[in-house]
BAKEKOL-135251 format. One record per residue (C-alpha): residue number from 0; x, y, z. Coordinates in pm, whole numbers, always signed. Example, Ala and Ser with C-alpha at 12.3 -4.5 7.8 and 13.67 -1.06 7.14 Angstrom:
BEGIN
{0; {+1230; -450; +780}};
{1; {+1367; -106; +714}};
This chain:
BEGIN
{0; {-1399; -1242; -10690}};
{1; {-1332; -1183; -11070}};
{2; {-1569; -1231; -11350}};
{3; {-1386; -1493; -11524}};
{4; {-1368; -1832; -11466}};
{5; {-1174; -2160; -11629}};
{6; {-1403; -2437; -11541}};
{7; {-1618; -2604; -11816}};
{8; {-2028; -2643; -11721}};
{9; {-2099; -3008; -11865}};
{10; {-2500; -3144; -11818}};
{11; {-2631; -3442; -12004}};
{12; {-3003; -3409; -12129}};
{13; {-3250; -3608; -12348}};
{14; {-3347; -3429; -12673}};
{15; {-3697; -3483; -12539}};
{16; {-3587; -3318; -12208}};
{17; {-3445; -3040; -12339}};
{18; {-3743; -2980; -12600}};
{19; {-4002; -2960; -12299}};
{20; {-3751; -2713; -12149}};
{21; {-3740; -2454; -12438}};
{22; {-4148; -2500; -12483}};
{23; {-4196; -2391; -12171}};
{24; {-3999; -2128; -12093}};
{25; {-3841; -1859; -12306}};
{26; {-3472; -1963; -12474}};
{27; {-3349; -1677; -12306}};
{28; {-3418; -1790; -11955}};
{29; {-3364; -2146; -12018}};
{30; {-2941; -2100; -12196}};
{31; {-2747; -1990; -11915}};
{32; {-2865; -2332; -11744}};
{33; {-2624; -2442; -11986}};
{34; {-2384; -2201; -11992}};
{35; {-2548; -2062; -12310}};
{36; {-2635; -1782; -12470}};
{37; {-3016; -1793; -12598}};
{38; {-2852; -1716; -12968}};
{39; {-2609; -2047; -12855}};
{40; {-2918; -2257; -12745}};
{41; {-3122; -2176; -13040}};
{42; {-2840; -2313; -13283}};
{43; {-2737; -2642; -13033}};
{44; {-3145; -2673; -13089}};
{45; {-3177; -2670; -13491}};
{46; {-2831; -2870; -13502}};
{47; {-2972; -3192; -13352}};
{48; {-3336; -3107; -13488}};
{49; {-3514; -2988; -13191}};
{50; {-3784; -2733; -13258}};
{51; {-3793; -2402; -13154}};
{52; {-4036; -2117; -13076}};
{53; {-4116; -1887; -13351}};
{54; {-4026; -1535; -13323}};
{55; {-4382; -1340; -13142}};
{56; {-4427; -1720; -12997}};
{57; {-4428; -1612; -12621}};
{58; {-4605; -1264; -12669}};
{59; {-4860; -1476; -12888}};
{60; {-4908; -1724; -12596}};
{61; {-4948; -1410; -12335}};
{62; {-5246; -1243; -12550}};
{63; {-5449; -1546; -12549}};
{64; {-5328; -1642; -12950}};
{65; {-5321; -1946; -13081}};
{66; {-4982; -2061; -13145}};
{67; {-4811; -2373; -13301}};
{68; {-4561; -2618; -13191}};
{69; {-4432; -2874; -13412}};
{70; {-4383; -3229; -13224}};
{71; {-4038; -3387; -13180}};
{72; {-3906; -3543; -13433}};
{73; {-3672; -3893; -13368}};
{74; {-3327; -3831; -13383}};
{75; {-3145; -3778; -13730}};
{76; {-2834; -3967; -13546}};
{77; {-2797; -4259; -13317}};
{78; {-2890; -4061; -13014}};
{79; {-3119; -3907; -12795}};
{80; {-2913; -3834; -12536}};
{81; {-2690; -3504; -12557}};
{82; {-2392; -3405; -12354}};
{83; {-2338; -3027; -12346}};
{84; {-2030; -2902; -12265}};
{85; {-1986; -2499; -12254}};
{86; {-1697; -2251; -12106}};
{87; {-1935; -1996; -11910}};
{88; {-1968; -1658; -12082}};
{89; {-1898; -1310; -11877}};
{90; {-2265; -1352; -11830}};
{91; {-2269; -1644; -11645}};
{92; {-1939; -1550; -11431}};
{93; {-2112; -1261; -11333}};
{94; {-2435; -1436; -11231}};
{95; {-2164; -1721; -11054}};
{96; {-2003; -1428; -10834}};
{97; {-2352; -1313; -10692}};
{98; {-2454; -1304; -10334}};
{99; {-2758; -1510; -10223}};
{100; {-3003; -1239; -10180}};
{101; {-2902; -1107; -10582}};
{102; {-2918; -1481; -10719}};
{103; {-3213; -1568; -10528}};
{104; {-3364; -1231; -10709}};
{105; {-3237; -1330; -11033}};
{106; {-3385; -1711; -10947}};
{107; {-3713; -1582; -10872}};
{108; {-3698; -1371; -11239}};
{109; {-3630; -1672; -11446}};
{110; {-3902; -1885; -11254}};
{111; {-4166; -1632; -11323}};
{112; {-4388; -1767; -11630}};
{113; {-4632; -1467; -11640}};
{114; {-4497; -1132; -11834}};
{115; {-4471; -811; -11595}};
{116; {-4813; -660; -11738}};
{117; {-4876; -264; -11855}};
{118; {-5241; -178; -11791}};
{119; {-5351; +158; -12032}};
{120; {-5390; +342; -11747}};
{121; {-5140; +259; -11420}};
{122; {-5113; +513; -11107}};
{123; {-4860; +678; -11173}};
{124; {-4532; +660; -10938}};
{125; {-4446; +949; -10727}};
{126; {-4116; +969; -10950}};
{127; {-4298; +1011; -11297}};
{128; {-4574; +1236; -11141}};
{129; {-4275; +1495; -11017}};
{130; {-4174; +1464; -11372}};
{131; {-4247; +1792; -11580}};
{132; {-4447; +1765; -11880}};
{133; {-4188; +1806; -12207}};
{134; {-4276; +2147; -12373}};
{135; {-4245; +2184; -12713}};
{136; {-3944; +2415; -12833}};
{137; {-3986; +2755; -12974}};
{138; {-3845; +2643; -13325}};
{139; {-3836; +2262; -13485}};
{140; {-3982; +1999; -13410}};
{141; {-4060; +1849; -13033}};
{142; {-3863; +1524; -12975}};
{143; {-4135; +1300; -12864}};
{144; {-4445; +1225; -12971}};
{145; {-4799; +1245; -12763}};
{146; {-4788; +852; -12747}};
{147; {-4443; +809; -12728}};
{148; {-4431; +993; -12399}};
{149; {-4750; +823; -12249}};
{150; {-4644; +491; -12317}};
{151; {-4309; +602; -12153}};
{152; {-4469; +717; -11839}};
{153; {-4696; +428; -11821}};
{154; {-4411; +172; -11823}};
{155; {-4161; +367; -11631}};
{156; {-4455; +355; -11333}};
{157; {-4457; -27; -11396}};
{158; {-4113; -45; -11375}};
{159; {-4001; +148; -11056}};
{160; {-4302; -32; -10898}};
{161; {-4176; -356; -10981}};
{162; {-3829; -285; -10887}};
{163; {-3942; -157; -10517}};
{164; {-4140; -398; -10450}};
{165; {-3769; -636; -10524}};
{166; {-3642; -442; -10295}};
{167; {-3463; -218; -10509}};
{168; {-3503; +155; -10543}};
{169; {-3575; +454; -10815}};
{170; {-3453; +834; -10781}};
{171; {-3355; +1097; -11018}};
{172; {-3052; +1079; -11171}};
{173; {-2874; +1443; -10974}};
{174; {-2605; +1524; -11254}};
{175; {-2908; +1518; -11489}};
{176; {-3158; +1655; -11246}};
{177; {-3390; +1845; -11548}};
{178; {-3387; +1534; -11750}};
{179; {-3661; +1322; -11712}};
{180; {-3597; +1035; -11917}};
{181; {-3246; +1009; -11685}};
{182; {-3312; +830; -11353}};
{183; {-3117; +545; -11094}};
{184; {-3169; +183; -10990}};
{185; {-3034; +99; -10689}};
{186; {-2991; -251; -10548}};
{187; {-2821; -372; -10286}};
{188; {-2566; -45; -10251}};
{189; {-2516; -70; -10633}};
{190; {-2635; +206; -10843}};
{191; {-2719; +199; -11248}};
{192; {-2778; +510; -11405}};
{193; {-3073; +437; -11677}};
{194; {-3176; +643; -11981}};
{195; {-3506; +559; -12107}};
{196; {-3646; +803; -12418}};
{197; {-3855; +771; -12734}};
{198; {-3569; +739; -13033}};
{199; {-3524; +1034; -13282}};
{200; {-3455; +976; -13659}};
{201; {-3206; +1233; -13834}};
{202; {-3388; +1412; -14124}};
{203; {-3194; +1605; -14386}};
{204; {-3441; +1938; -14464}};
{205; {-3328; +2085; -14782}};
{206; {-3341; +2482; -14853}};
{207; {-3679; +2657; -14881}};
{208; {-3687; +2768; -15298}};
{209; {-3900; +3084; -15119}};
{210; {-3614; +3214; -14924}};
{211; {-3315; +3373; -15065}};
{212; {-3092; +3286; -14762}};
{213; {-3228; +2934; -14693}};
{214; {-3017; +2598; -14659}};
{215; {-2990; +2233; -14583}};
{216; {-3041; +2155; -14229}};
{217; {-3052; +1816; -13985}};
{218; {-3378; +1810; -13780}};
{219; {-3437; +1522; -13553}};
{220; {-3814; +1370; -13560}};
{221; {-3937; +1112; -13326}};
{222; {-3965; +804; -13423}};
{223; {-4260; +730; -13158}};
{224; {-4046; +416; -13090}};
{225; {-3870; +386; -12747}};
{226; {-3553; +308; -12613}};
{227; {-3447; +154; -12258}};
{228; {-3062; +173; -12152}};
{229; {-2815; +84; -11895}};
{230; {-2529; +397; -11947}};
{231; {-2308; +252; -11665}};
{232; {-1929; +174; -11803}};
{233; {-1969; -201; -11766}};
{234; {-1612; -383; -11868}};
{235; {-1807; -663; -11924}};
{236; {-2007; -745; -12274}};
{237; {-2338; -824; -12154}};
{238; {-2661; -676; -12306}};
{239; {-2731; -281; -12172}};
{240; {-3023; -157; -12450}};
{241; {-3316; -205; -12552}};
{242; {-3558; -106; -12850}};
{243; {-3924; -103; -12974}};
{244; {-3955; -393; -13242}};
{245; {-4247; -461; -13481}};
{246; {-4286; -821; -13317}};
{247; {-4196; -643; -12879}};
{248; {-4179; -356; -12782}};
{249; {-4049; -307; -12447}};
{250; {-4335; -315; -12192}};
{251; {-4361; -691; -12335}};
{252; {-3971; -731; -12227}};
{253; {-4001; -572; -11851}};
{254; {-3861; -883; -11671}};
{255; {-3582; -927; -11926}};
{256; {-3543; -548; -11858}};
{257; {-3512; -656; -11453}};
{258; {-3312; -972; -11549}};
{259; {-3011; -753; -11711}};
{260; {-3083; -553; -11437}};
{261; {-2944; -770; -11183}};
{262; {-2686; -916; -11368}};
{263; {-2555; -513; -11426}};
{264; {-2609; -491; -11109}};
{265; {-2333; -724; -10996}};
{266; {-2094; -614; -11287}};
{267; {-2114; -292; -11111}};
{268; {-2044; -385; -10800}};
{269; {-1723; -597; -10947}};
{270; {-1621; -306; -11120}};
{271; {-1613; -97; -10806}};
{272; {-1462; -338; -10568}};
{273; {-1176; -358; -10817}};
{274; {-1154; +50; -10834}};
{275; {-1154; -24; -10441}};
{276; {-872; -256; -10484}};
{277; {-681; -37; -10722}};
{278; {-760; +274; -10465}};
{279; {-581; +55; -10184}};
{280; {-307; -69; -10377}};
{281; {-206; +305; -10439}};
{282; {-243; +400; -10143}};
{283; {-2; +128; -9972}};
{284; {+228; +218; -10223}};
{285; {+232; +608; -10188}};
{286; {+273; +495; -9835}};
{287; {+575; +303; -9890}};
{288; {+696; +588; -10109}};
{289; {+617; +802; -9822}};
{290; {+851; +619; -9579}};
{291; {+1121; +521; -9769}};
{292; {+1161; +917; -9849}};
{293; {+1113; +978; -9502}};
{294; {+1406; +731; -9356}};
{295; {+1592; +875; -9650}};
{296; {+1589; +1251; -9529}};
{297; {+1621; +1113; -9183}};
{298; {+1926; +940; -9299}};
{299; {+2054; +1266; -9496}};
{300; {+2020; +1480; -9193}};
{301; {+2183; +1252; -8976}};
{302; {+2491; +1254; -9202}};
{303; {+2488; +1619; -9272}};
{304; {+2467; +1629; -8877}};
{305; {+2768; +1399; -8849}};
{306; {+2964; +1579; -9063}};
{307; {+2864; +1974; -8885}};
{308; {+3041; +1730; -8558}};
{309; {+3345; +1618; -8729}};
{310; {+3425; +1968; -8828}};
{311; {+3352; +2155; -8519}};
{312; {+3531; +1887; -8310}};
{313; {+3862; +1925; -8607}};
{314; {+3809; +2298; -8525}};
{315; {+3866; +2253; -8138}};
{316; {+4152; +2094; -8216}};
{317; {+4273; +2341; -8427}};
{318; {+4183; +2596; -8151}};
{319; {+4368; +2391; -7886}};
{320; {+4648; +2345; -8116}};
{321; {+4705; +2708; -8165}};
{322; {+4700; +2795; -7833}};
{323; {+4931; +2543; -7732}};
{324; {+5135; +2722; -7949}};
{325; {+5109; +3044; -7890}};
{326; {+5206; +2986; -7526}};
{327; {+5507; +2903; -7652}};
{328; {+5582; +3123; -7878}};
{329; {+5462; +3452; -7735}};
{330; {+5341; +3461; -7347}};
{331; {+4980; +3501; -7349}};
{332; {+4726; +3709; -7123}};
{333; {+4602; +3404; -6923}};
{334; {+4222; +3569; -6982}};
{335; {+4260; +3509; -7353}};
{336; {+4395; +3159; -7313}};
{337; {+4095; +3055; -7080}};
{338; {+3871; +3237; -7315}};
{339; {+4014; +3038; -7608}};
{340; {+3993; +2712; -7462}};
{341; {+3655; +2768; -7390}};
{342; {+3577; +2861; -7714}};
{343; {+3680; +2515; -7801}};
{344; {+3513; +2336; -7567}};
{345; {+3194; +2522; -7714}};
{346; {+3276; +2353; -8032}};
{347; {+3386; +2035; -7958}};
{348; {+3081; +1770; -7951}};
{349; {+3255; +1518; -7738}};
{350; {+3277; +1838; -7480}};
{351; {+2894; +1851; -7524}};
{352; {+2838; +1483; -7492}};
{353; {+3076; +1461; -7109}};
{354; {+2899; +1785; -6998}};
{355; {+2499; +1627; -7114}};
{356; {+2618; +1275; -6901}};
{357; {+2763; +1491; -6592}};
């Protein structure tokens, strides 16, 4: 099944329906009912004069903050009603091709109201335990920070806990087996290789005035923000990174996080079962190849076989030929006429052939 399709999603809904529907869940989880982006929804939204959340709004809500939301206005047109009409995005082709048990995951996600919580303090997994504590390097500057790399542990426990108990699995990523902040998700037989690290900032250093043989160098400094990443090829543009902001950092976005998860998830597997395709394809061809060479060489032997007949069979006629001849002409030893006849019914194929059906 591909990841495109042509169909259109149309749905019909009241400003006043859609307005409880964005109030009560996150934009992001409420678009691709549409066939929206959240971006897409946000815009449809301020177009016919629909309020939206604020920017913080749902982290706000999750602390226990007091947060505002402006009524619904009337209509600036006619009407209330609003038909939305959308060509799915990759996104939602991807989330259309599913199986059950990966939608029904995916379902579950965007149903969830409560935000995946980070306590200060979390048992550790297994996986982050095994993981060695960074050292810093003999020269420059360590690339993380003492909080950057807590906070890192503390959600990556979160996060492989959460994804286990989905079903889902965590292990080190093996062609980066000394690099900690490189591990695996696996769901369902499909495997995304994740990077998750605190961000460095490049710093220009210039020369030391003190030292005669001093220059300009690049240092990089963490930035004590972090950074969460899918690094799988995916052919498909759908969101793979995320970043510390002022307003969320990422423990704040862990079910997104798991959201893009699954939907990467499937893009993988599409992306493999066409390699699988493409594998399959070559190899029925290079097996066509093979045979048509092969009834080729077949046929090329058979002719040069056909043609080693024709001469040795001309050749017992020349043979016989001369003989007859040579009676004639001079009176032969009858030994050396038997022996030349013979000779020719060595050679002759058709000889061969009578002799094989006797």
């Amino acid at each position: 099944m591909g990841t495109s399709v042509n169909r259109k999603l149309n749905r019909t809904v009241t400003r006043r329906e859609l307005y409880g529907l964005i109030w009560e869940r996150p934009m992001w989880k409420v678009a691709p009912e549409f066939g929206l982006s959240g971006n897409g929804l946000a815009k449809l939204c301020r177009r016919e004069g629909i309020p939206v959340p604020e920017r913080g709004y749902w982290a706000k809500l999750a602390h226990g903050k007091r947060v505002k939301r402006p009524p619904l206005k009337p209509s600036r047109g006619n009407s209330e009603t609003l038909a939305i009409e959308a060509t799915p995005s990759n996104r939602s082709a991807l989330e259309l091709s599913m199986s059950e048990p990966l939608a029904a995951l995916l379902r579950a996600e965007r149903e969830a109201s409560e935000p995946i919580a980070v306590p200060n303090s979390p048992k550790l997994h297994g996986l982050v335990e095994a993981w060695p504590r960074p050292q810093k390097p003999s020269y420059g500057l360590p690339w993380f920070t003492v909080e950057g790399e807590s906070r890192r542990r503390r959600i990556a426990s979160v996060l492989f806990r959460e994804i286990e108990r989905r079903g889902g699995s965590v292990s080190a990523n093996k062609d980066h087996a000394r690099d900690t902040d490189r591990f695996c998700v696996t769901f369902f037989n499909e495997t995304i290789d994740v990077h998750f690290r605190e961000r460095l900032t490049m710093v220009k250093v210039p020369p030391d005035p003190r030292q005669s043989y001093s220059y300009e160098r690049t240092e990089y400094h963490p930035t004590g923000q972090l950074r969460l990443r899918f690094e799988n090829y995916l052919d498909v543009p759908i969101r793979r990174e995320w970043n510390d902001k002022e307003t969320k950092r990422i423990e704040e976005r862990l079910r997104e996080i798991l959201i893009a998860l699954y939907i990467a998830i499937e893009a993988e597997r599409l992306r493999n079962e066409r390699f699988r395709q493409e594998a399959e394809r070559r190899a029925r061809e290079e097996q066509r190849r093979w045979e048509r060479e092969e009834r080729e060489r077949r046929e090329h032997e058979a002719v040069e076989a056909l043609l080693k007949e024709a001469e040795a069979w001309e050749d017992a006629l020349r043979i016989r030929g001369y003989v007859a001849a040579m009676k004639d002409i001079v009176p032969k030893d009858g030994r050396w006429v038997q022996w030349a006849l013979g000779v020719a019914d060595q050679l002759d194929p058709t000889m061969k052939k009578h002799r094989l059906e006797e």
